[in-house]
DOMIDREN-455819 format. One record per atom (N, C-alpha, C, O): residue in one letter; x, y, z. Coordinates in steps of 0.2 Angstrom, whole numbers, padded with zeros to 4 digits, always signed. Example, Ala and Ser with C-alpha at 12.3 -4.5 7.8 and 13.67 -1.06 7.14 Angstrom:
BEGIN
a+0066-0028+0039;a+0062-0022+0039;a+0066-0016+0039;a+0071-0017+0042;s+0064-0011+0035;s+0068-0005+0036;s+0064+0000+0039;s+0067+0006+0040;
***
This chain:
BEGIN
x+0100+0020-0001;x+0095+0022+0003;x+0088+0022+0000;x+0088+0024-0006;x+0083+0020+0002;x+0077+0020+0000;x+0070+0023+0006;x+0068+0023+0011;x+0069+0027+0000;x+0064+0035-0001;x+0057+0031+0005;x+0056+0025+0004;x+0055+0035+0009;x+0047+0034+0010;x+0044+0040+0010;x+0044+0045+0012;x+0040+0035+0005;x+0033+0040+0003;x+0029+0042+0007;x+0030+0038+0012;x+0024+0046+0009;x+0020+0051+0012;x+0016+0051+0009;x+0015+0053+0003;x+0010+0048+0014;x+0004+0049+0013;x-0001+0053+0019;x+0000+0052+0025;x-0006+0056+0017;x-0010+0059+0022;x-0016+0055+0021;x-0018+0053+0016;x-0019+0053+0029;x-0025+0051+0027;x-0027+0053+0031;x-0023+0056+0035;x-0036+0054+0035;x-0039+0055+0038;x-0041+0053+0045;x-0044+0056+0049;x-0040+0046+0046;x-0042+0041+0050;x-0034+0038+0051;x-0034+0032+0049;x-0029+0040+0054;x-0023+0036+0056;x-0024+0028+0058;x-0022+0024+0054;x-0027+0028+0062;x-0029+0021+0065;x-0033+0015+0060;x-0033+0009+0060;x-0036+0018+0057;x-0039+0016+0052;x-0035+0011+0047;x-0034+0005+0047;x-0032+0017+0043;x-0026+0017+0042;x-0019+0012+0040;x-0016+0010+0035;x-0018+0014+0048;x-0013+0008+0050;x-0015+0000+0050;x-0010-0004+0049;x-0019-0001+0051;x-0024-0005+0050;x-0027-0010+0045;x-0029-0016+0045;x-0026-0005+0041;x-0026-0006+0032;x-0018-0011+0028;x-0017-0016+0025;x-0014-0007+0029;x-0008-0007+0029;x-0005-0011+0031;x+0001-0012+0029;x-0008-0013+0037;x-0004-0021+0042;x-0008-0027+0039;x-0005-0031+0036;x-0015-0026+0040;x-0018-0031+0040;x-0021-0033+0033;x-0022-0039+0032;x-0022-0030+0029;x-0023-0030+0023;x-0017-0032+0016;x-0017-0036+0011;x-0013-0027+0017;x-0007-0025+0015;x-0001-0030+0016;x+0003-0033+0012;x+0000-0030+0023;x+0005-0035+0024;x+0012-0033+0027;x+0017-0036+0029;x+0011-0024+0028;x+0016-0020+0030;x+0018-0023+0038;x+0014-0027+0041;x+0023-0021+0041;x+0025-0021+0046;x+0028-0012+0050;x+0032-0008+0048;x+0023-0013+0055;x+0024-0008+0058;x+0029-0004+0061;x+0030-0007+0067;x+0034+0001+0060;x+0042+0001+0062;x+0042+0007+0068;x+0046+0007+0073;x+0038+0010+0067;x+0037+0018+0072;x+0031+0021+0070;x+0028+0021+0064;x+0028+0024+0077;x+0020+0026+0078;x+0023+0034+0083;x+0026+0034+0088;x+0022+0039+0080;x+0020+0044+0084;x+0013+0048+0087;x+0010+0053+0085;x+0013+0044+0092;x+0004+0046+0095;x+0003+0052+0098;x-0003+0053+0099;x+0007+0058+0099;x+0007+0065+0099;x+0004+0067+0091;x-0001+0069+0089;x+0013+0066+0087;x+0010+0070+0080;x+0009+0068+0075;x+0011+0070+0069;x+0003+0060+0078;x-0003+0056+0073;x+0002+0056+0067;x+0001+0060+0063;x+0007+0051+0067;x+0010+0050+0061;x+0013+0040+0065;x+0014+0037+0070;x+0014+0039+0057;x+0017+0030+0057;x+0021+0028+0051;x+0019+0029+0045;x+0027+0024+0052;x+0029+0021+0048;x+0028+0015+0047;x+0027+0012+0052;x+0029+0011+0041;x+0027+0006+0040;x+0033+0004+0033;x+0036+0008+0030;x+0033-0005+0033;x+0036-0006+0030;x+0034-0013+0027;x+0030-0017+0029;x+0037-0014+0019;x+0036-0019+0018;x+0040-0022+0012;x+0038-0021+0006;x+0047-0026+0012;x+0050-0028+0008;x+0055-0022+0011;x+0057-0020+0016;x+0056-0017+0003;x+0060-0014+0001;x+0055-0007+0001;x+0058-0001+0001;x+0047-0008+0001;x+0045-0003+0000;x+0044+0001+0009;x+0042-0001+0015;x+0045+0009+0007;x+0043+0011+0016;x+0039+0018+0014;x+0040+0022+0010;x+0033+0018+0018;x+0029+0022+0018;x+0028+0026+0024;x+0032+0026+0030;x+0024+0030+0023;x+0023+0034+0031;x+0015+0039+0031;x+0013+0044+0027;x+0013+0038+0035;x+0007+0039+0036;x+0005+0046+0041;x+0005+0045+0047;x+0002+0051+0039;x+0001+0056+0042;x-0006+0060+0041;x-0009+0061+0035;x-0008+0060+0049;x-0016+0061+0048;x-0016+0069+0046;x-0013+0073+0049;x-0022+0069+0042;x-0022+0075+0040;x-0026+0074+0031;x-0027+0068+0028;x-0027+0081+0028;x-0034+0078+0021;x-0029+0075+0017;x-0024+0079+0015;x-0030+0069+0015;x-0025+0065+0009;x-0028+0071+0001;x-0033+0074+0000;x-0020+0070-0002;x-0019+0074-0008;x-0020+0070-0014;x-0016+0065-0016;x-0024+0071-0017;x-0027+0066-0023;x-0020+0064-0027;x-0020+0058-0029;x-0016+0068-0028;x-0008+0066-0033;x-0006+0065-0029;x-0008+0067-0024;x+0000+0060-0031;x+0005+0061-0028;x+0010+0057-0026;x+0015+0061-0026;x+0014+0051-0024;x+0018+0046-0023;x+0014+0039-0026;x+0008+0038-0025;x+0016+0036-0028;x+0013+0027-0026;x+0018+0024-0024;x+0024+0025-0026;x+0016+0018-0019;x+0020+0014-0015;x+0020+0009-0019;x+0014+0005-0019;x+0027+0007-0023;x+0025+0000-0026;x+0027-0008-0022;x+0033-0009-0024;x+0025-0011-0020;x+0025-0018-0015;x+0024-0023-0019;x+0019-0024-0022;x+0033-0028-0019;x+0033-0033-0023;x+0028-0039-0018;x+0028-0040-0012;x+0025-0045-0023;x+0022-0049-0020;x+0023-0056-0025;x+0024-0056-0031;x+0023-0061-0022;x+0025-0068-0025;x+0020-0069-0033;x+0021-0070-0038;x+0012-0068-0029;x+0008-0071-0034;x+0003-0065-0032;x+0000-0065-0027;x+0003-0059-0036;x-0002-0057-0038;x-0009-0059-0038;x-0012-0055-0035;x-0011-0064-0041;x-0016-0066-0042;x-0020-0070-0037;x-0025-0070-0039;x-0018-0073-0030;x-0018-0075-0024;x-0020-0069-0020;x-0024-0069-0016;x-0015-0062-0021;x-0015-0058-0017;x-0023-0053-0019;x-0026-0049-0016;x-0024-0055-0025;x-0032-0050-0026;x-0034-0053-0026;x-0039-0051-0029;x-0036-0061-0025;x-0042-0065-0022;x-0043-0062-0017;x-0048-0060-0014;x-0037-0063-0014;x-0037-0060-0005;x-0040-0053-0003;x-0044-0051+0001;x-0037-0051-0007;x-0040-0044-0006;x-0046-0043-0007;x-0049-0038-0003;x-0050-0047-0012;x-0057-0045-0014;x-0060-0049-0009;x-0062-0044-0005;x-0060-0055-0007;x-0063-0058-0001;x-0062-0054+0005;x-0065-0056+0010;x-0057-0048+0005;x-0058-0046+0012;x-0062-0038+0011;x-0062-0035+0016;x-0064-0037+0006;x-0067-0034+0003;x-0066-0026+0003;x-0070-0021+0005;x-0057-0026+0000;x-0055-0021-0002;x-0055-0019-0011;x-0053-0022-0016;x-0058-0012-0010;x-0057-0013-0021;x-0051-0013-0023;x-0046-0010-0021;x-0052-0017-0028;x-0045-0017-0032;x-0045-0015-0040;x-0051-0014-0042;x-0041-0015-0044;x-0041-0013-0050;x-0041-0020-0056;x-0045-0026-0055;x-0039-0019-0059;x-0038-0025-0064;x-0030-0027-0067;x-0027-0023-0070;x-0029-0034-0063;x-0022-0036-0066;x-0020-0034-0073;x-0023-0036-0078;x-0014-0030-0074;x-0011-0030-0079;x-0002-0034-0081;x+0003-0035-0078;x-0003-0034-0086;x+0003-0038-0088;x+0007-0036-0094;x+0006-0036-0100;x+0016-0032-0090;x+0019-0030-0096;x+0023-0034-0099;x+0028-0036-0097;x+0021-0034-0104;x+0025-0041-0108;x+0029-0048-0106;x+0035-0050-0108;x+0024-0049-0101;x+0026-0057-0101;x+0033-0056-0092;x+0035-0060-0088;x+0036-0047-0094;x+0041-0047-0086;x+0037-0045-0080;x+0040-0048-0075;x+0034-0042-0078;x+0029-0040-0075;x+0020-0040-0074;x+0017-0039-0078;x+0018-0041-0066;x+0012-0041-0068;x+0010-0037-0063;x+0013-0038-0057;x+0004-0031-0063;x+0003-0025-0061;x-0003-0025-0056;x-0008-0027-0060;x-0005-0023-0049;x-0013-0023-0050;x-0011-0015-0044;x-0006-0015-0040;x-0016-0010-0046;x-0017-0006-0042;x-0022-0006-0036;x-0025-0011-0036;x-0023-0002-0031;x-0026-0005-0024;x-0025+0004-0021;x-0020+0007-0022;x-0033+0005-0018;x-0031+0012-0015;x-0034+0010-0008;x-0039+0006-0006;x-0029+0013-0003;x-0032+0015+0004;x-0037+0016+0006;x-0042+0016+0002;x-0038+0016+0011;x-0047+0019+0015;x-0048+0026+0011;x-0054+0027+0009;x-0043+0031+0008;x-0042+0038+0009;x-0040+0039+0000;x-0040+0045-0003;x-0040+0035-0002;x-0039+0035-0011;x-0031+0034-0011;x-0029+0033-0017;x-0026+0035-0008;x-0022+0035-0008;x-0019+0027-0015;x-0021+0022-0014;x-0015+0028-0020;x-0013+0023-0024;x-0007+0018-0020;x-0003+0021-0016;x-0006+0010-0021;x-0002+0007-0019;x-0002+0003-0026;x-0007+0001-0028;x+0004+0002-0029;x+0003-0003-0034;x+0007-0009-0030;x+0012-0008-0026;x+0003-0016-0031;x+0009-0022-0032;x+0009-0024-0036;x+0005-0024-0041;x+0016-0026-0037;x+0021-0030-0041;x+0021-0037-0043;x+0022-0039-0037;x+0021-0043-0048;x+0024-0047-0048;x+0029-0049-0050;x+0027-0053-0055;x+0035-0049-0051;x+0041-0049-0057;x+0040-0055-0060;x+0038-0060-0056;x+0040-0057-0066;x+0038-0064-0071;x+0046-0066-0072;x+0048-0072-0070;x+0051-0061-0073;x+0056-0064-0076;x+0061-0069-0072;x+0066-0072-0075;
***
């Protein structure tokens, strides 16, 4: 069974939005009463609920083929992103925050 993380943010719609379209997530459940959504992507599952995002707290990590492909993308759509890192040659890392600060690392597996 695999956990979804909970994030608060301020702007659902917003948001959602980010995480579709930016992200790559797919949308699984919306509740438009109590401003909350689920999303998905691979293996990783999130959920989003409006209300003031908490500085600590989960990272959603979302595996991706080419890293480096995915933060040209992301910079041309004019999302900040951090700086690829690389753990010895098996993994390559880049950090990415929401509208709301919230943390998402992607993944690239090397090995």
């Amino acid at each position: 069974m695999q956990p979804t993380i909970w994030y608060r943010v301020r702007d659902l719609e917003r948001s959602r939005a980010f995480y579709r379209d930016e992200l790559g997530f797919t949308e699984t459940f919306v509740d438009d009463d109590a401003h909350w959504a689920r999303l998905e992507h691979g293996d990783a599952k999130i959920a989003l609920a409006e209300g003031e995002p908490q500085g600590t707290g989960g990272v959603a990590h979302v595996s991706v083929d080419d890293i480096r492909a995915e933060a040209d993308r992301l910079r041309t759509a004019g999302v900040e992103i951090g700086v690829i890192v690389e753990l010895h040659g098996q993994m390559r890392l880049l950090e990415v925050q929401d509208p709301d600060g919230n943390r998402v690392e992607l993944g690239e597996d090397l090995a």
